[in-house]
C-alpha positions in Angstrom: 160.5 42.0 -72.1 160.9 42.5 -75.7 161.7 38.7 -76.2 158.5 37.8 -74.5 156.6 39.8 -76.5 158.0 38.4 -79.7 158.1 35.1 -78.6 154.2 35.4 -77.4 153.4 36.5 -80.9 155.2 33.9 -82.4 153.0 31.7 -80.9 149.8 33.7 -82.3 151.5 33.2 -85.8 152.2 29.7 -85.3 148.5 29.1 -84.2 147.6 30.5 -87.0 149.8 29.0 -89.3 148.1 25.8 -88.4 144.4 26.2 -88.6 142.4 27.1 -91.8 141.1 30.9 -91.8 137.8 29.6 -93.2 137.5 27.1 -89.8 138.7 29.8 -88.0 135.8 32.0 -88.8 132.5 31.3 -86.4 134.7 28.6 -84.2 132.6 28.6 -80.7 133.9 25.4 -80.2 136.8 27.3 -78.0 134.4 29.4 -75.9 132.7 28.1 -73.1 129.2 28.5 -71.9 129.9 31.1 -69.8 133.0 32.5 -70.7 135.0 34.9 -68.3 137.5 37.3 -69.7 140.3 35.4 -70.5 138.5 33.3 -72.2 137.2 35.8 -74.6 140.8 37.4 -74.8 141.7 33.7 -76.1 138.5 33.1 -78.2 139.4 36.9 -80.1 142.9 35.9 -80.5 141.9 32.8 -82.9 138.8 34.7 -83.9 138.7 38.6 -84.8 138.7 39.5 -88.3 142.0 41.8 -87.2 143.8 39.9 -85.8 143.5 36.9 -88.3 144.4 39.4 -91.1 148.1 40.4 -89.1 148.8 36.8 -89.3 147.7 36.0 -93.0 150.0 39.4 -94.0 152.9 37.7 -91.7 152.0 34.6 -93.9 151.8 37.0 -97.6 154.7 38.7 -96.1 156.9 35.2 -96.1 155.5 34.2 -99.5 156.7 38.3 -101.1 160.6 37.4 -99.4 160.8 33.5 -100.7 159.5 35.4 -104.6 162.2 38.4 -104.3 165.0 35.6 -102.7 164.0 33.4 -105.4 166.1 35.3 -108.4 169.2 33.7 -106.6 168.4 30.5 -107.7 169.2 29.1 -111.5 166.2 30.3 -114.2 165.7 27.7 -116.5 164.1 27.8 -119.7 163.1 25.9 -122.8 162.6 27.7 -126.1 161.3 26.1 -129.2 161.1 28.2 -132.3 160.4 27.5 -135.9 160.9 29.4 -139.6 160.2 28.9 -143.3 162.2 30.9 -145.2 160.3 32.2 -147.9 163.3 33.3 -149.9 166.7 31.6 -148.6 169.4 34.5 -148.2 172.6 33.6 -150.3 176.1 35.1 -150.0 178.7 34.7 -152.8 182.2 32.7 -152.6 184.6 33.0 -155.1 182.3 32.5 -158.5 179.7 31.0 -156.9 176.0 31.8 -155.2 175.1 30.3 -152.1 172.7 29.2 -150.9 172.7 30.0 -146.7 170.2 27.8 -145.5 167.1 25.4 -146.5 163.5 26.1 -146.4 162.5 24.9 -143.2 164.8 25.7 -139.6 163.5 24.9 -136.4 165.3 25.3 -133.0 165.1 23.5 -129.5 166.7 25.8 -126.9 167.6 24.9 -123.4 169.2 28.0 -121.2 170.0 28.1 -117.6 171.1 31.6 -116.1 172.6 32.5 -112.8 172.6 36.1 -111.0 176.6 36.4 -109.5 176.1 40.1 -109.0 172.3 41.9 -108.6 171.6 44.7 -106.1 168.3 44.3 -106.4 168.5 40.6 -105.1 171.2 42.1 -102.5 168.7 44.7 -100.9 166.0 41.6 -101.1 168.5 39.4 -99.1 169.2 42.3 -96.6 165.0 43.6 -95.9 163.8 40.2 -95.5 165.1 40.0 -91.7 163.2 43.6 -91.5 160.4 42.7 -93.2 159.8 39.5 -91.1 160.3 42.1 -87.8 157.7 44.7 -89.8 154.8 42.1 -89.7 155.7 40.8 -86.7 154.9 43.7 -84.9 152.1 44.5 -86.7 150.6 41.5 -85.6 151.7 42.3 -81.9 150.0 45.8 -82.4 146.5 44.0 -83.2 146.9 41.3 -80.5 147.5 44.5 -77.9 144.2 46.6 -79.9 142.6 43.5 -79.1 143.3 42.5 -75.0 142.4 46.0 -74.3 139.1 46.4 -76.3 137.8 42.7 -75.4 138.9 44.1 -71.4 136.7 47.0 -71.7 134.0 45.7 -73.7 133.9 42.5 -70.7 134.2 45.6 -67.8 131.3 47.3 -69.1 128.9 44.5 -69.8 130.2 43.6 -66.1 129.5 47.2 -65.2 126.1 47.5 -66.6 124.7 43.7 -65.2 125.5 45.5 -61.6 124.1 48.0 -62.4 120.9 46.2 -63.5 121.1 44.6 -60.3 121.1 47.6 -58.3 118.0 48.7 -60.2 115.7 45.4 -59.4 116.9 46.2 -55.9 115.6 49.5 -55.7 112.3 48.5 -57.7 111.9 46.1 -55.0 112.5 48.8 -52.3 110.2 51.2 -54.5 107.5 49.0 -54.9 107.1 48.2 -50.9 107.3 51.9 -50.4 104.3 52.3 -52.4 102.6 49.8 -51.2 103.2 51.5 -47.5 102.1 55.0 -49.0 99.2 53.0 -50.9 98.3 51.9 -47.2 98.6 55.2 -45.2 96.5 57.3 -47.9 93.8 54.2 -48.2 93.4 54.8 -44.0 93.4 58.0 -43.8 96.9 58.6 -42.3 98.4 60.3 -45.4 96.9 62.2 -48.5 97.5 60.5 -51.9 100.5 62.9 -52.8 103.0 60.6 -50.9 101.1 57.2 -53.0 101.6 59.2 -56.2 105.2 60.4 -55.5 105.7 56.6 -55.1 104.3 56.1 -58.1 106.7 58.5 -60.6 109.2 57.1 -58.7 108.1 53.3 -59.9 108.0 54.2 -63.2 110.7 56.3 -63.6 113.0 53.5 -62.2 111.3 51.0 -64.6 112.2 53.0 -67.6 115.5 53.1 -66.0 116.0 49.0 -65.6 114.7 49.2 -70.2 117.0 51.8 -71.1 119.8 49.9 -69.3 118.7 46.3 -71.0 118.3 47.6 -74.1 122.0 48.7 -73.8 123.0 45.8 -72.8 121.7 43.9 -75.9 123.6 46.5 -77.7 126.7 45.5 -75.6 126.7 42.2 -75.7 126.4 42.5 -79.4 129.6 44.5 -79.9 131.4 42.3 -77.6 130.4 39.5 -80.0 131.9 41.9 -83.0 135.3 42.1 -81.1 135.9 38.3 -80.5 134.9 37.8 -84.0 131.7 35.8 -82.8 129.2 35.0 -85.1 125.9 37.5 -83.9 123.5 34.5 -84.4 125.7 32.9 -81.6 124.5 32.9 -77.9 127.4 34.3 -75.7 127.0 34.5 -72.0 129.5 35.5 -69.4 130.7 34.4 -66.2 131.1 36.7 -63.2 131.4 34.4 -60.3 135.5 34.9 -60.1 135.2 38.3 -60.9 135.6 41.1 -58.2 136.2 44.3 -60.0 137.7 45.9 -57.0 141.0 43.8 -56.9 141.6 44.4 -60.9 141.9 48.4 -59.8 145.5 48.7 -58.2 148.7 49.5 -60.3 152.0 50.6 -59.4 152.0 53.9 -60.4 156.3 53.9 -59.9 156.7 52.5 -63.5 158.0 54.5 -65.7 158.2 54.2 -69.9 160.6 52.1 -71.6 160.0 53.2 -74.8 161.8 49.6 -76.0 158.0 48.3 -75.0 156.3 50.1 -77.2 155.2 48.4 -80.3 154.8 52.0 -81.9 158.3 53.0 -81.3 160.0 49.8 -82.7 157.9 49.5 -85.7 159.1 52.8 -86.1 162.7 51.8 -85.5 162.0 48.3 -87.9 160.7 51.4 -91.0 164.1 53.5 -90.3 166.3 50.1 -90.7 164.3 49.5 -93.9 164.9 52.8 -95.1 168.8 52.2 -94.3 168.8 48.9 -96.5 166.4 51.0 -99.1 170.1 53.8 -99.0 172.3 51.0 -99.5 170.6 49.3 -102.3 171.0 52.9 -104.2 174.3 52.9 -103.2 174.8 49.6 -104.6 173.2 50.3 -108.5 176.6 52.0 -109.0 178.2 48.0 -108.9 177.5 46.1 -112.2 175.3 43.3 -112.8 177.4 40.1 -113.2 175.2 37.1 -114.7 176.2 33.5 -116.1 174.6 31.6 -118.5 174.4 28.2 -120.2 172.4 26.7 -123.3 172.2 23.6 -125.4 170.3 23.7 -128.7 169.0 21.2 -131.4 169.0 22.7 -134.5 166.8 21.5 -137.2 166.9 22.0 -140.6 166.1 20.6 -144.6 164.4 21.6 -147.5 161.3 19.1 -146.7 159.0 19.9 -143.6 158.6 15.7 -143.4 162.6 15.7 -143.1 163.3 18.5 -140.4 163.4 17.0 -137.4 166.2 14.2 -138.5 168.8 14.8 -137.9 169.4 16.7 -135.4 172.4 19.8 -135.3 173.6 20.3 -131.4 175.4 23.2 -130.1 176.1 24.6 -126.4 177.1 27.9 -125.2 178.6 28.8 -121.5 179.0 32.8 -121.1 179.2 35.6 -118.4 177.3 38.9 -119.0 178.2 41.6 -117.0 175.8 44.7 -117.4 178.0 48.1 -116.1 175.4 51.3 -115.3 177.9 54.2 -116.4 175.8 57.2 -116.4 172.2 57.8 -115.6 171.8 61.2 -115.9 172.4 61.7 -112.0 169.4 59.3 -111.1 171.6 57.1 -109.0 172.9 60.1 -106.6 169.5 61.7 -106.2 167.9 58.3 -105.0 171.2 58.5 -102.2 170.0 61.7 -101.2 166.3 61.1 -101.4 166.5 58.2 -99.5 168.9 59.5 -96.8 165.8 63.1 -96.2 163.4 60.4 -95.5 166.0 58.6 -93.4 165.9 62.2 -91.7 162.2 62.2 -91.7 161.8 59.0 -90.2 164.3 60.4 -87.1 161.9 63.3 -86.7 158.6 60.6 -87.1 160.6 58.8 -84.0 161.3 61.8 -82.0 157.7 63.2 -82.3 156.7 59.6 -81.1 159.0 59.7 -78.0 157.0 63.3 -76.7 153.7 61.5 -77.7 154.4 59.0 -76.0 155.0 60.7 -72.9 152.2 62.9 -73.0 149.7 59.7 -73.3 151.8 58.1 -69.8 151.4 61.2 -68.2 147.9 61.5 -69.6 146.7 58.5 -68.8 148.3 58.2 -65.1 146.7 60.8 -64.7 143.3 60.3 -65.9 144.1 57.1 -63.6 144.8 58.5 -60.4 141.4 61.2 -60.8 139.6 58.1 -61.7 140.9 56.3 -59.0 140.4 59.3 -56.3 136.6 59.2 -58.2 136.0 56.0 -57.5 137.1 56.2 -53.5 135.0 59.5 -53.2 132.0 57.4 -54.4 132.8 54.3 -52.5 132.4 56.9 -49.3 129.4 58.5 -51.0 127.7 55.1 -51.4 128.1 54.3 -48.1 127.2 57.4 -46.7 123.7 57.5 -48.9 122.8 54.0 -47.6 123.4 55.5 -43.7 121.2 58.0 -44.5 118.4 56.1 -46.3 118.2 53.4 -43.6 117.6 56.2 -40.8 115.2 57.7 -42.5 113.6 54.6 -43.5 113.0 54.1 -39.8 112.1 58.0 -38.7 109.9 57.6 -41.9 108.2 54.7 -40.6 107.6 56.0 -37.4 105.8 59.6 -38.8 109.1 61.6 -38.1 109.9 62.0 -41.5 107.9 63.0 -44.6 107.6 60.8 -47.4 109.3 63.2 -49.4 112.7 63.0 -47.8 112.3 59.3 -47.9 112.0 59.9 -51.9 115.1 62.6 -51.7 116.9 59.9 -49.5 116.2 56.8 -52.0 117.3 58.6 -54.9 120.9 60.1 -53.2 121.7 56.0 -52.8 120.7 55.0 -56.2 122.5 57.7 -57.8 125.6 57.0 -55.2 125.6 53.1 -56.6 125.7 54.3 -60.1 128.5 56.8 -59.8 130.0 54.1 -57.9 129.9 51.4 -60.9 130.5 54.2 -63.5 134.0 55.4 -61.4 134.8 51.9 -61.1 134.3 51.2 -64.8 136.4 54.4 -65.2 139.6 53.3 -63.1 139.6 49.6 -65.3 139.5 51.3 -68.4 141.9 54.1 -67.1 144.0 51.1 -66.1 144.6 49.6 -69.1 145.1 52.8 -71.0 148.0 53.3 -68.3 149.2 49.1 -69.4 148.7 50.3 -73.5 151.2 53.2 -72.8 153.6 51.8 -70.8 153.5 48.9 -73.0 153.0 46.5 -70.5 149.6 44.7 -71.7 151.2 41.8 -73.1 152.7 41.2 -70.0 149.7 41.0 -68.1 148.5 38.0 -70.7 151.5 36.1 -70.6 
């Protein structure tokens, strides 16, 4: 399961790789008119700010290894220097005074060098495979953040378009109602309290259906800010394959593998880093072991016009080995640093495994309420439309009083909100219950 997961964010990376973050940024080109959910799970993938910034730090991250790996290779480089000697040093030989060198001296220097022996290019070698791993997973951890926000945000656009449904239902319900009560009072049959009632009713319910669109606008703007969509883009969604009611089962027999937790191996990826870090101080007790090689021109005459001609070669092969001898104890107490957060990292990953077991239990069983919720007022619903519908009709025939009509009305709409809002509650429960047992990569792929 692991492998897939790796292997589907490989395929993020590579994706990204490929396409220009600048093009990347505002690209509706991938979205369709009315795009369902996986298409915004795709769309956000290629497109939120997050995400996009896992990969480029995957990308930075390859860029820091090749720079650290590069001191293995040969450094090569070319000094030129020149002097005038002001006052030519002499030395004396037998009787004589000489002269040890001419006015001018100039020097070409060519000079390759190559590490045989560096721990710090030896710990380098050993992270890269750990820092590759490191970024990976960070990268997985976004793409997760990202399936389940994009879900919920889609769920409760979904949710609240129902629920705007529901209202122009019962303001077409309302309005007839008043128009019957508007009747009966205008012929005598009633007084005007029933065509008033009727009329709180109507406006209450329209302040309802604004307070719900105006959230909507909110809603459909931070969906846009989670797929990383422009907000002067249009974005409308598609609901025709979408039945809410066969998104809400889940086994509820799985139990954590804590191997499919991104939390728990970056953890694990941090402690192996921290191992390499132990070794490394273990290894500044080896000396550094360096070869070198140069060729020269020297130049030198009494007149500047002469200098460069002729020319005086030389060349120089050499080893230089650098051994660390004593450091004032520096060395050991890096070990033993090192090796306490080693320690510290073990007490990081056992914390992790209980917290991670709290938020399974937690969440199957904010699940399973939800779920019991959402059955209760399934029931509910249907119960409140049984009993509006009769006493539509005892209404209608001067059995019963307006006002249990109103009492009636207002049991169903509440019973179809709770319904949507328990529904809601079980999808979002759901994926909280796919984020802990680290399963929500699994549902993409």
């Amino acid at each position: 399961m692991y492998l897939k997961k790796l292997a589907y964010t490989t395929l993020i990376v590579i994706g990204g790789s490929f396409s220009s973050p600048l093009l990347a940024q505002g690209n509706t080109a991938d979205l369709p008119e009315r795009a369902r959910l996986q298409d915004l799970i795709d769309f956000a993938l290629d497109n939120r700010a997050m995400v996009q910034q896992a990969v480029l730090d995957e990308e930075i991250g390859e860029r820091e290894i090749a720079s650290a790996l590069s001191g293995w290779y040969p450094q090569i480089n070319a000094t030129g220097t020149y002097n005038y000697n002001v006052k030519i040093p002499t030395t004396v030989i037998g009787d004589q005074v000489i002269a040890m060198g001419q006015n001018h001296a100039s020097a070409v220097v060519l000079q390759a060098d190559q590490q045989l022996l560096n721990p710090g290019l030896m710990q380098a070698a050993k992270a890269a495979r750990y820092i590759r791993q490191r970024n990976a997973l960070n990268t997985e951890n976004s793409t997760i953040n990202t399936v389940v926000e994009v879900s919920k945000g889609y769920y409760d656009i979904l949710t609240s378009e129902e629920q705007l449904n529901i209202i122009r239902e019962n303001l077409g319900r309302i309005e007839r109602q008043l128009a019957d009560a508007k009747v009966r009072y205008e012929t005598g049959i009633v007084d005007k309290i029933d065509y008033k009632r009727a009329e709180i009713t109507l406006a209450n319910t329209k302040a309802e259906q604004k307070r719900v669109a105006e959230m909507l606008n909110y809603k459909y703007a931070y969906l846009k800010e989670l797929i990383g969509l422009e907000a002067a883009q249009p974005l409308s969604l598609s609901f025709e394959d979408t039945a809410m009611e066969r998104e809400i089962l889940l086994d509820t027999t799985q139990t954590v593998d804590l191997e499919n937790r991104v939390e728990f191996r970056q953890l694990q990826t941090l402690k192996q880093l921290q191992q390499v870090n132990t070794q490394y101080n273990k290894w500044t007790f080896l000396p550094n072991l360096s070869a070198f090689y140069n060729y020269a021109w020297d130049f030198r005459d009494n007149r500047f016009a002469d200098l460069y001609n002729p020319a005086f070669p030389r060349s120089v092969f050499g080893l230089t080995l650098n051994v660390p001898i004593f450091q004032g104890t520096k060395r050991l107490q890096e070990i033993r640093k090192s090796k306490l957060q080693e320690t510290r990292i073990d007490w990081d990953i056992f914390n992790l495994k209980n917290r991670i077991n709290t938020q399974y239990e937690m969440a199957m069983a904010t699940y399973k309420a939800n779920l019991n919720d959402w059955t209760t007022a399934q029931y509910n619903m249907a119960l409140a439309e049984e009993v509006y519908n009769t006493l539509k009709l005892q209404y209608d025939e001067g059995i019963k009083t307006y006002l249990d009509l109103m009492t009636a009305e207002t049991d169903l709409r509440t019973a179809q909100i709770n319904y949507l809002n328990s529904l809601f509650a079980v999808l979002s429960g759901k994926l909280e219950v796919q984020r802990a047992l680290g399963s929500v990569l699994d549902e993409q792929i």
